[in-house]
N, C-alpha and C positions, 0 to 999 in steps of 0.2 A: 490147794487151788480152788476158788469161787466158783461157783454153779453157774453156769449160764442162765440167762433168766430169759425167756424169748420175749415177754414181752416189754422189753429195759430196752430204752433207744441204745443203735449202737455209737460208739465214740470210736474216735481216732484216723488215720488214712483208711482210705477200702484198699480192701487186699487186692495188689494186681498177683495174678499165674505167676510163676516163672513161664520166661519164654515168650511172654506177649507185651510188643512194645505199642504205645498209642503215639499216634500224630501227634507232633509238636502243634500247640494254637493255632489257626489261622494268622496272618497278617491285620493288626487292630485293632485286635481281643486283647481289652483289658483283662491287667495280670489279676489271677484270681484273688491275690494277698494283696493286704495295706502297706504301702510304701511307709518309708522311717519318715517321719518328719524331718524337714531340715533340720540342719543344726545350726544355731547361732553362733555369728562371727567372733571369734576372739577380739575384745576389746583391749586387748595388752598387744596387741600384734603392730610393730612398729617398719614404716617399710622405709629399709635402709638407700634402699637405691633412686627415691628422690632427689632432683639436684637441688642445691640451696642455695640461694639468692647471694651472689655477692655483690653488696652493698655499696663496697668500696667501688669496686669496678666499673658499676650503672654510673654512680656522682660522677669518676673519672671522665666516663663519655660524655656525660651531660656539659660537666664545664668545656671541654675540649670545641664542643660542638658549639659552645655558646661562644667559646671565645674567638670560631673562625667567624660566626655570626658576624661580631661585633667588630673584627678587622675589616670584613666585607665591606660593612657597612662606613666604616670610618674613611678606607680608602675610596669609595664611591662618593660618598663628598668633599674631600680634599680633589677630586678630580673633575668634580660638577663646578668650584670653588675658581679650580684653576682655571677652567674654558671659559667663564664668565669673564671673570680679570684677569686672566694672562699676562701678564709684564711683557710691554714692547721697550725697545731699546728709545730714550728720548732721542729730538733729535737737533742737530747742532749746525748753526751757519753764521761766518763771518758777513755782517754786515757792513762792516766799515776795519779798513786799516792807514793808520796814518803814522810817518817818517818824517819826523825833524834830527837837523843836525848831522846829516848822514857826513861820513867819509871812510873811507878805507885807503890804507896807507902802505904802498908799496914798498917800500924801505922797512916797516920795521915787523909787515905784516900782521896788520892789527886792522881791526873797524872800530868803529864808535859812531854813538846812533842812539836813538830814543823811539820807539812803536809804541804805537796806541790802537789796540785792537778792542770792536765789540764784540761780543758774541749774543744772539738770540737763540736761548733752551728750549723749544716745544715738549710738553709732558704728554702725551698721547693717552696715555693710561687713565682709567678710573680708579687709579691707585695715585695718593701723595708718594713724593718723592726727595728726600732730606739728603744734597749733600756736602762732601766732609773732604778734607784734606786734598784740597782742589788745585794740582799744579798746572804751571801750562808754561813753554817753552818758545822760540824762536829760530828758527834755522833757514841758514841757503845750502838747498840743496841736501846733503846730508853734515854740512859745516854747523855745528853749534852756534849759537850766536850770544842768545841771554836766557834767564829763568824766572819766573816769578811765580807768586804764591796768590788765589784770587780768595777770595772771604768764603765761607760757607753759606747756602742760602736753600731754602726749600721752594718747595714747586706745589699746587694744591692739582687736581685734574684738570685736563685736557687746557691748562696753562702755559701760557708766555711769560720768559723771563730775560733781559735782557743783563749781561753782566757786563764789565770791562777788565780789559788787564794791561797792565802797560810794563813793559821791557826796559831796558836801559845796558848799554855796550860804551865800556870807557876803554878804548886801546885793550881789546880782544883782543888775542891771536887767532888768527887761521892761518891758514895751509898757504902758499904761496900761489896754489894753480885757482885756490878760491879766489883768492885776491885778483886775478886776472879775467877769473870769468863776470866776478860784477864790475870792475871797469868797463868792462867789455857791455854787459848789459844795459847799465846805464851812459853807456853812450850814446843806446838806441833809444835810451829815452823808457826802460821799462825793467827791475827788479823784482823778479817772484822770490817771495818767501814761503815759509810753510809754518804752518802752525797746527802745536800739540796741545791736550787739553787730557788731565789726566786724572779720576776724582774716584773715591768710594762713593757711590750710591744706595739709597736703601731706601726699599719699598716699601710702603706701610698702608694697612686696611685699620681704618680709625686709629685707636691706639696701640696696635697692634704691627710689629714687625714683619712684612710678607717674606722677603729676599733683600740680599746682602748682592752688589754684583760692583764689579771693579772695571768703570769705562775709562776709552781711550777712545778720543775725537781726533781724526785726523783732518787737518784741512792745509791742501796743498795748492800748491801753484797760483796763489796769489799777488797776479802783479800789481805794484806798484810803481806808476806812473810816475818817472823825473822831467823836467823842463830844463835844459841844459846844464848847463854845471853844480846846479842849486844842491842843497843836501834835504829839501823837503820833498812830498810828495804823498800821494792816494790812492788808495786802491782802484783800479780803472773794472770797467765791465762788470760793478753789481755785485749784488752780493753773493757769496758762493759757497755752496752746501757742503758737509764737513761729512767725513766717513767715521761712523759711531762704531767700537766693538767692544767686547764683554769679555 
């Protein structure tokens, strides 16, 4: 065992007694010892629990999103389009109807007859208007009478067009109670007819097809003024406005 040397610094803890304990530090009192340096971070350290970007899914949204965009947008001018030019129905009046030849024959219940009707088309529209397979008919009452076929013809905006069509009835038949009702009428001197007009229409914006619509011109109770026993005759009171449907 070494000598003690008194006058050799001493080294190591001082001796506490048994049996005597010392206050803990005050509150604040730095710790007597050097704290460890930190340690530096692990640069291998990979953190699993990030989420990862799916790629697929973002594009998915984006297209979706762009393509309600683009509907929005498409059907908001097809709808600004329509309120501008809206397609009115054109519109249709007999101005003039004319009867040579007329008879209807009680015996063998038949007419025969020849009409000459005009018609004047108003186009209302800021749309051209082309039409096609254009029939139109003749009747008393709801008795058939003749049929004809009138040419096709276009119409540019807010245009007049005047067309004609003419009829022809060689010993029809009708109904026996028909044949009594226009004796009957022409013996006062006045024969309504009615007349049908029946045509594909199509709408167009420059050269461009707007609407396809399928009219039917009604124009009814059109008398025709006789002078005694004669088989001629005119339409009396004017010209008269026709009922258009689609």
């Amino acid at each position: 065992m070494a000598s003690s040397d008194p006058s050799r610094p001493a080294t190591g803890y001082p001796f506490v007694p048994n049996g005597i304990n010392y206050p803990p530090p005050p509150p604040g009192t730095a710790y007597p010892y050097q704290a460890p340096p930190p340690q530096p971070a692990n640069p291998y350290y990979y953190n699993t629990n990030q989420p990862y970007p799916n790629q697929r899914a973002t594009l998915l949204r984006r297209l979706i999103a762009a393509l309600i965009i683009v509907t929005v947008i498409f059907f908001t001018i097809l709808f600004i389009i329509w309120l501008v030019i809206r397609p009115h129905l054109p519109e249709f009046r007999v101005t003039s109807l004319s009867v040579s030849s007329f008879n209807v024959s009680s015996s063998s219940s038949s007419v025969t007859g020849n009409w000459n009707a005009r018609f004047q088309v108003y186009n209302p529209n800021k749309l051209k208007i082309s039409y096609d397979d254009i029939q139109s008919s003749i009747s008393y009452k709801s008795e058939f009478l003749s049929q004809t076929r009138i040419p096709p013809f276009k119409q540019g905006k807010k245009n007049v067009t005047d067309i004609n069509a003419e009829y022809g009835a060689v010993g029809s038949y009708i109904a026996g109670r028909a044949v009594n009702q226009i004796n009957g009428d022409k013996g006062r001197g006045s024969v309504s007819f009615n007349l049908k007009i029946v045509a594909d229409a199509v709408y167009r914006v420059g050269g461009f097809r707007a609407r396809r619509r399928l009219l039917r011109a009604f124009c009814d109770d059109l008398a025709v003024g006789f002078s005694g026993n004669g088989g001629s005759g005119n339409l009396t009171g004017g010209a008269k406005q026709c009922k258009v449907y689609s």
